[in-house]
C-alpha positions in Angstrom: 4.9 30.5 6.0 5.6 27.4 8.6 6.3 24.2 7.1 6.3 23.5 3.1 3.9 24.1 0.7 4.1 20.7 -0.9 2.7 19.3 2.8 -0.9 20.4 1.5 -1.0 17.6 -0.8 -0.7 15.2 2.8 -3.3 17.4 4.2 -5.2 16.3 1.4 -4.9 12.8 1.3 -5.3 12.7 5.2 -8.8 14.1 4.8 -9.2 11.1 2.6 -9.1 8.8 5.0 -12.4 10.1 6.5 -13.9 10.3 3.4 -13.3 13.9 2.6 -12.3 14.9 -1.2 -11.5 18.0 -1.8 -14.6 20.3 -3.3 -12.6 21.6 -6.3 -10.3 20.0 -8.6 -6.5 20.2 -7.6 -5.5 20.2 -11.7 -6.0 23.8 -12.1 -6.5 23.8 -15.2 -10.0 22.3 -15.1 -11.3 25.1 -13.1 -12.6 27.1 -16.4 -14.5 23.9 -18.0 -16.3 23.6 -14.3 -16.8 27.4 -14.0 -18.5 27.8 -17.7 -20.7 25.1 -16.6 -21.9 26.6 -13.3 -22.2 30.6 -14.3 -23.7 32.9 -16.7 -22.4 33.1 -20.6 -22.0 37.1 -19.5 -20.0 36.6 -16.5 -17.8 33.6 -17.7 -17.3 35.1 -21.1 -16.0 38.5 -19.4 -13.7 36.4 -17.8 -12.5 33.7 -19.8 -13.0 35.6 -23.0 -9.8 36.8 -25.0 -9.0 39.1 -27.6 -10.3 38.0 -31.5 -10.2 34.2 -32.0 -8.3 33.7 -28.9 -4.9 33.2 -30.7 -3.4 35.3 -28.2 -4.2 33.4 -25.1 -3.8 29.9 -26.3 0.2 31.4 -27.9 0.4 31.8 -24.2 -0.2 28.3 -22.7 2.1 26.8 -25.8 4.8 29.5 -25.2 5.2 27.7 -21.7 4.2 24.6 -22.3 6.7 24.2 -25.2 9.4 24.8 -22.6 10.1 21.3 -21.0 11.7 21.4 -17.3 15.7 19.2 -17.6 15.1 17.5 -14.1 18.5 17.4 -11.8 19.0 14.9 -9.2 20.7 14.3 -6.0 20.7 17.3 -4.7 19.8 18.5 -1.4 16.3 19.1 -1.3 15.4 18.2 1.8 14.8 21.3 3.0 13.0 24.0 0.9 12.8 27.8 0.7 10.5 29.6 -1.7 10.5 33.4 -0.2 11.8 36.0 -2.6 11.8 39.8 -2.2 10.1 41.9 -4.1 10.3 45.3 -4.2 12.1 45.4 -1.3 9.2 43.4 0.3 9.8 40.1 1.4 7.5 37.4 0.3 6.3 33.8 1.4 6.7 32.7 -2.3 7.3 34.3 -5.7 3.5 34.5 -6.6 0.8 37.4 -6.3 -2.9 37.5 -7.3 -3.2 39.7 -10.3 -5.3 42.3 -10.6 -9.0 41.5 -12.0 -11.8 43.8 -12.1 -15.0 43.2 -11.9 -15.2 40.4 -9.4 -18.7 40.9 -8.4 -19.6 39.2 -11.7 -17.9 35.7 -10.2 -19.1 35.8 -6.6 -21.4 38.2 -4.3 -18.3 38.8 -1.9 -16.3 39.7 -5.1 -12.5 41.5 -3.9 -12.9 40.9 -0.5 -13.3 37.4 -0.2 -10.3 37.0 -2.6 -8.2 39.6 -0.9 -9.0 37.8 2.5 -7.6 34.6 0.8 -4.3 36.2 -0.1 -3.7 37.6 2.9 -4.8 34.3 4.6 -1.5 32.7 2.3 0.4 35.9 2.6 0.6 36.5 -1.1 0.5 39.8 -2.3 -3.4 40.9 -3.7 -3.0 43.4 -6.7 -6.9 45.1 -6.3 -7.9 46.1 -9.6 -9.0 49.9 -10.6 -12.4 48.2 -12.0 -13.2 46.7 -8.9 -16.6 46.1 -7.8 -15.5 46.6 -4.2 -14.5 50.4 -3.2 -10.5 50.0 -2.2 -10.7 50.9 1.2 -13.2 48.2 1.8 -10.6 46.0 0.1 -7.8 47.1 2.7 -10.0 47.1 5.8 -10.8 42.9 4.7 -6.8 42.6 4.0 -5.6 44.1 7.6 -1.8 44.3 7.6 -1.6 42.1 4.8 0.7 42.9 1.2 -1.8 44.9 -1.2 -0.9 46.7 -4.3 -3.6 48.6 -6.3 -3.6 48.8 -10.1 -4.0 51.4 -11.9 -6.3 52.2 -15.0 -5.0 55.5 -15.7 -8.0 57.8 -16.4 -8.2 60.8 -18.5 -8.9 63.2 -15.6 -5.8 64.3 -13.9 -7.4 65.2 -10.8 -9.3 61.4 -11.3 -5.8 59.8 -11.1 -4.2 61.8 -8.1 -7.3 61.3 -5.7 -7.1 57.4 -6.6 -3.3 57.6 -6.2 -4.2 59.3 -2.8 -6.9 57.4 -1.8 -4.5 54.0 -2.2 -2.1 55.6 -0.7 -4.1 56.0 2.5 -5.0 52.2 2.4 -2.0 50.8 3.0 -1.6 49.7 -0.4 2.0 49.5 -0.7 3.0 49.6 -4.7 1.5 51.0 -7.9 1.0 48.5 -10.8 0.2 50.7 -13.7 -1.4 48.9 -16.6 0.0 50.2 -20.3 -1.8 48.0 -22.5 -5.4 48.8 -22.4 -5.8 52.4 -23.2 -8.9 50.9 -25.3 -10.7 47.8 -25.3 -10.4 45.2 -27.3 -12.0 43.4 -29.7 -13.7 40.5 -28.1 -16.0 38.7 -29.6 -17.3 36.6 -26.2 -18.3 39.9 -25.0 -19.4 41.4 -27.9 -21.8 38.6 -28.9 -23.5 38.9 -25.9 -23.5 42.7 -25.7 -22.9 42.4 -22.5 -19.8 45.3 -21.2 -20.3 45.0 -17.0 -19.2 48.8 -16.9 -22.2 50.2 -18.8 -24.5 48.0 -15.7 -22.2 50.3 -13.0 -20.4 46.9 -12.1 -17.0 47.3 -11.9 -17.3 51.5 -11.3 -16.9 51.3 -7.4 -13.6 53.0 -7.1 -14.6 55.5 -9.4 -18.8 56.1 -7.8 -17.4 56.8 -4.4 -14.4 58.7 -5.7 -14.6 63.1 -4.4 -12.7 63.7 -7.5 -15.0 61.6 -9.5 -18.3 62.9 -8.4 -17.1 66.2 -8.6 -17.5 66.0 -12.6 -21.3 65.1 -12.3 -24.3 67.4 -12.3 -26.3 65.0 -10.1 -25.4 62.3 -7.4 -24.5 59.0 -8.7 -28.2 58.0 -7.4 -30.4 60.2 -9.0 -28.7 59.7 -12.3 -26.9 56.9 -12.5 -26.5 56.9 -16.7 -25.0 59.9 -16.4 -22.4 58.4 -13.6 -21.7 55.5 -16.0 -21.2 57.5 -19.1 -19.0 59.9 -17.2 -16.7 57.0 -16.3 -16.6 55.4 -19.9 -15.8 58.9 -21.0 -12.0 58.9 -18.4 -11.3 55.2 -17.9 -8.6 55.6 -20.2 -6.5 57.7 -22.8 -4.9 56.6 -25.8 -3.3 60.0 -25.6 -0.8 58.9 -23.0 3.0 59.0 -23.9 6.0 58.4 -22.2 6.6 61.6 -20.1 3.8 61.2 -18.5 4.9 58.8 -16.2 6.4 62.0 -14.5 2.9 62.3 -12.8 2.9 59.2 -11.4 6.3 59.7 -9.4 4.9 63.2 -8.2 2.0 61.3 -7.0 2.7 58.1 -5.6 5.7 57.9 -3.1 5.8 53.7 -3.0 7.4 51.3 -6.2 5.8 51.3 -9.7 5.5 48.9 -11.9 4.4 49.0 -15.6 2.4 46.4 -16.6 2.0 45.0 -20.4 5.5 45.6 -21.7 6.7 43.0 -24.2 9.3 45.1 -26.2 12.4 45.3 -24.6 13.0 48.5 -25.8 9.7 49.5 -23.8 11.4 47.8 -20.8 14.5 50.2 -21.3 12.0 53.5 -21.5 10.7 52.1 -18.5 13.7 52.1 -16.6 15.2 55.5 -18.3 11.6 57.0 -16.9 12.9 55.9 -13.3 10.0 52.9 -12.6 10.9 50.2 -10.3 9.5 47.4 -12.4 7.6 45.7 -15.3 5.2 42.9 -15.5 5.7 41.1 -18.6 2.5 40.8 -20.2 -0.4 40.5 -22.8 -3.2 41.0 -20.3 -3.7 37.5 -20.7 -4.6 37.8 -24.1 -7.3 39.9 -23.8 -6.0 42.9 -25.7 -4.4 42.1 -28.8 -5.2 39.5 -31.0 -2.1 37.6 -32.6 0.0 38.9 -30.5 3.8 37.8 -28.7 2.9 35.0 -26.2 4.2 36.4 -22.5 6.5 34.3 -22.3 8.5 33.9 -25.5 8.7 38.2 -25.2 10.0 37.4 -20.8 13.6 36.4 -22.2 14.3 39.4 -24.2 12.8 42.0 -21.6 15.0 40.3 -19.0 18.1 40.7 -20.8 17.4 43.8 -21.8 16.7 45.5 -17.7 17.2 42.5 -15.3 20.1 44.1 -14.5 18.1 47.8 -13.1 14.4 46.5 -12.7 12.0 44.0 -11.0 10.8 41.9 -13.9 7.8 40.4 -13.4 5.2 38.1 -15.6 1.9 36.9 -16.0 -0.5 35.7 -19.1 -1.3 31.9 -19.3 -0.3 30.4 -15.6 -1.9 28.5 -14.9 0.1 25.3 -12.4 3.0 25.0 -10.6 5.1 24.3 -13.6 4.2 27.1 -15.5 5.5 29.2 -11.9 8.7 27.5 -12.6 9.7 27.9 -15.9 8.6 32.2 -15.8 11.3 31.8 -13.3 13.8 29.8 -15.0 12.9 32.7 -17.9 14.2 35.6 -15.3 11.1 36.7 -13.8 11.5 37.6 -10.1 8.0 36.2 -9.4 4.6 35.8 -11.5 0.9 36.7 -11.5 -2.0 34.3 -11.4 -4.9 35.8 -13.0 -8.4 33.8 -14.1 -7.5 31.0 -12.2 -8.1 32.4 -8.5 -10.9 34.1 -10.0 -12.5 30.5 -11.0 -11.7 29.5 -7.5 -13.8 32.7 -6.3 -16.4 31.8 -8.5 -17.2 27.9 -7.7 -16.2 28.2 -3.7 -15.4 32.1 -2.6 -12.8 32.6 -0.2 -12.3 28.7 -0.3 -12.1 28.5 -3.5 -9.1 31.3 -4.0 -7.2 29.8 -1.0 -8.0 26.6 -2.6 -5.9 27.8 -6.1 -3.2 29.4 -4.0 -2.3 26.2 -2.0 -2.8 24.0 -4.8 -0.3 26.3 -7.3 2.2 26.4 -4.4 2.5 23.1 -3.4 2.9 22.4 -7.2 5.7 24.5 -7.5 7.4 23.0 -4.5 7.1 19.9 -5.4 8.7 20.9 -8.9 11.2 22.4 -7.4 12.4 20.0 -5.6 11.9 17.1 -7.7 14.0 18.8 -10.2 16.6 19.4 -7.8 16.6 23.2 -6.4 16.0 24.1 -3.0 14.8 27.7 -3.7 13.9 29.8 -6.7 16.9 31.6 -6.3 19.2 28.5 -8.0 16.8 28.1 -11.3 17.7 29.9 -14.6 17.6 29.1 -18.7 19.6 26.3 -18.3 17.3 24.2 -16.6 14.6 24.1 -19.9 14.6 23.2 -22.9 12.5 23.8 -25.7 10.5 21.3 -27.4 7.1 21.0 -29.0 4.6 21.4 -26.2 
C-alpha cells in the first residue's frame, strides 16, 4: 500500500475544507450505539449480542484497555512500515477481517460488499461458513485478492470435504477452523427475541448450494425448504469432535490451518503437536461462553507457550488502533476485527467497511509512531504496562 496509513486522517480534513465530513464516525467505537439505532433489535442483537450477561465481552475491552501503551521518543519515525507476513503471505498491515456469518442481516449486499472492501485495502477477508453469500460468489467479488474461508465443521464428513473442496477451488488461500462453537450459546439478546437467522435459511448459503449437502435431502431446497433448514441445524456442528480429528483436515486441505478459539496454552501445544500452522487467540468475541478468560489476558500465555512453532493470532474486543497495538506488543503476529467492519457494512456498505479499515489503520500508524516504532516488528511486552483501564 503507497504512502501511510496515518495520511487518511489529511485526506479527511482536506475534504473539510469544502465542507465534506465524513458520513460515519472516525471513533470506532461509536459505530454499535449508531447501528442499534438505525437496524432491527433481530439483526443488531445477532450481532452485537454476547454470551449470558455479556461479562465475557466487556472482560475483553478491559483486558486491553487495562494495558496502557509506555510512549518512546526520538526515534526515527519518519518513515513507516506496517507489512507483516503471515502465513507465508505477505500483508499490507497486520489486520484481517474476521469471519462473520450471516451478513445479509446488516446490509442487502452482505459478504460481497465487505469482501470488495478488503480487497480494495488489501487486507485479508476470512468469509464465514454461515455466510449469506455462496463462497464462490465471495471469490469472484474478491478477484486476486487474500481470502481465507472459515470453517464450521459439520457433522457430515462428506459436508466438510466438498466445502474444503469447494474453497479450495476459490482461491481461498488458508483454512481458519473455528473450535469453540460446537454448540450455541446461551444468549439472551437472541433468545428474547426468538429470533435464530438459521431457522429463516439466512446464513445457509454455503450449505443450500452445496452437492454434498443436497445430496442428504429427499426434496430440492425449493420445494421443501424446512426440511433444508432442519437438515443443516442437524450437521452445523459436533460436540463429538476430539483432537485426532484434525487428521481430516490435513488430508483435505493442502493450504495453512489455523485453529480458532484457543485460550489454554496447553490447547495451543495440541495444536501444534497435531501439525496446524496457527491459532487465533479467541473467545468468539464473547459470544460463546459467559465468564469466561478475556482474549487478551489468555494471548500472553498461548504465546509463550507456541510462539516459537506457530502463527499466533487474536481477536475478541478490537476495536481501534490501540487495541491493534497492544495484541501486538502481547505477541500476536496480526489481529482480527470482527463487529466493527460489520457496523460499517451495516450504516454505509462497501463504504462503510473501507471506512473502518482506513480509520483502524491510520490509528495504528499513528500509534506507532507516536510511541516511537517504525514497524510492528520492534514492539513487544515491554512497551505496556498494566494499569486500571
Amino acid at each position: 500500500m503507497a504512502g501511510n496509513w496515518a495520511d487518511f486522517q489529511y485526506e479527511i480534513y482536506l475534504n473539510g475544507m469544502t465542507g465534506a465530513v465524513p458520513r460515519l464516525p472516525t471513533d470506532l467505537t461509536r459505530l454499535e450505539e449508531l447501528t442499534e439505532r438505525r437496524l432491527g433489535p433481530g439483526p443488531v442483537g445477532y450481532v452485537a449480542g454476547s454470551a449470558g450477561d455479556g461479562s465475557t465481552a466487556r472482560a475483553n475491552r478491559a483486558a486491553l484497555a487495562r494495558r496502557r501503551i509506555v510512549p518512546r521518543m526520538l526515534r526515527d519515525v519518519h518513515e513507516r512500515d506496517l507489512s507483516v507476513e503471515v502465513l507465508g503471505r505477505a500483508l499490507p498491515a497486520p489486520l484481517a477481517l474476521a469471519p462473520v456469518g450471516v451478513l445479509s442481516l446488516m446490509h442487502p449486499d452482505a459478504e460481497p460488499a465487505a469482501a470488495r472492501a478488503a480487497a480494495a485495502r488489501g487486507v485479508p477477508f476470512v468469509l464465514s461458513s454461515a455466510s449469506s453469500t455462496p463462497m464462490e460468489q465471495v471469490a469472484e467479488a474478491m478477484e486476486d485478492a487474500e481470502r481465507w474461508f472459515q470453517l464450521y465443521w459439520p457433522k457430515d464428513p462428506e459436508v466438510a470435504r466438498s466445502f474444503l473442496g469447494r474453497a479450495g477451488a476459490a482461491g481461498f488461500t488458508a483454512l481458519v477452523v473455528t473450535l469453540d462453537t460446537p454448540l450455541l450459546s446461551w444468549r439472551p439478546r437472541d433468545l428474547d427475541q426468538a429470533f435464530l437467522p438459521f431457522l429463516h435459511g439466512v446464513g445457509t448459503a454455503n450449505y443450500f448450494s452445496d452437492p454434498a449437502f443436497r445430496a442428504g435431502l429427499a426434496k430440492p431446497v425449493h420445494e421443501d425448504p424446512n426440511a433444508a433448514v432442519m437438515h443443516f441445524v442437524g450437521m452445523f456442528s459436533d460436540p463429538a469432535k476430539t483432537w485426532p480429528d484434525l487428521a481430516f483436515l490435513r488430508e483435505n486441505w493442502d493450504g495453512p490451518i489455523l485453529l480458532k478459539g484457543v485460550l489454554h496454552p496447553d490447547d495451543a501445544r495440541l495444536a501444534a503437536d497435531a501439525g496446524m500452522d496457527g491459532v487465533v487467540v479467541s473467545n468468539h468475541g464473547g459470544r460463546q461462553v459467559a465468564g469466561a478468560v478475556a482474549a487478551a489476558d489468555a494471548l500472553p500465555g498461548v504465546v509463550a507457550a507456541v510462539g516459537d512453532r506457530l502463527t499466533v493470532l487474536f481477536d475478541s474486543g478490537v476495536r481501534t488502533g490501540d487495541d491493534v497495538f497492544k495484541a501486538l506488543a502481547l505477541g500476536a503476529r496480526a489481529v482480527l476485527v470482527g463487529r466493527p467492519y460489520v457496523y460499517g457494512l451495516g450504516l454505509d456498505g462497501q463504504a462503510g467497511v473501507e471506512h473502518v479499515i482506513r480509520c483502524l489503520l491510520a490509528e495504528l500508524d499513528l500509534t506507532l509512531a507516536l510511541s516511537g516504532h517504525a514497524t510492528p516488528a520492534t514492539i513487544g511486552p515491554g512497551d505496556l504496562v498494566e494499569g486500571t483501564g
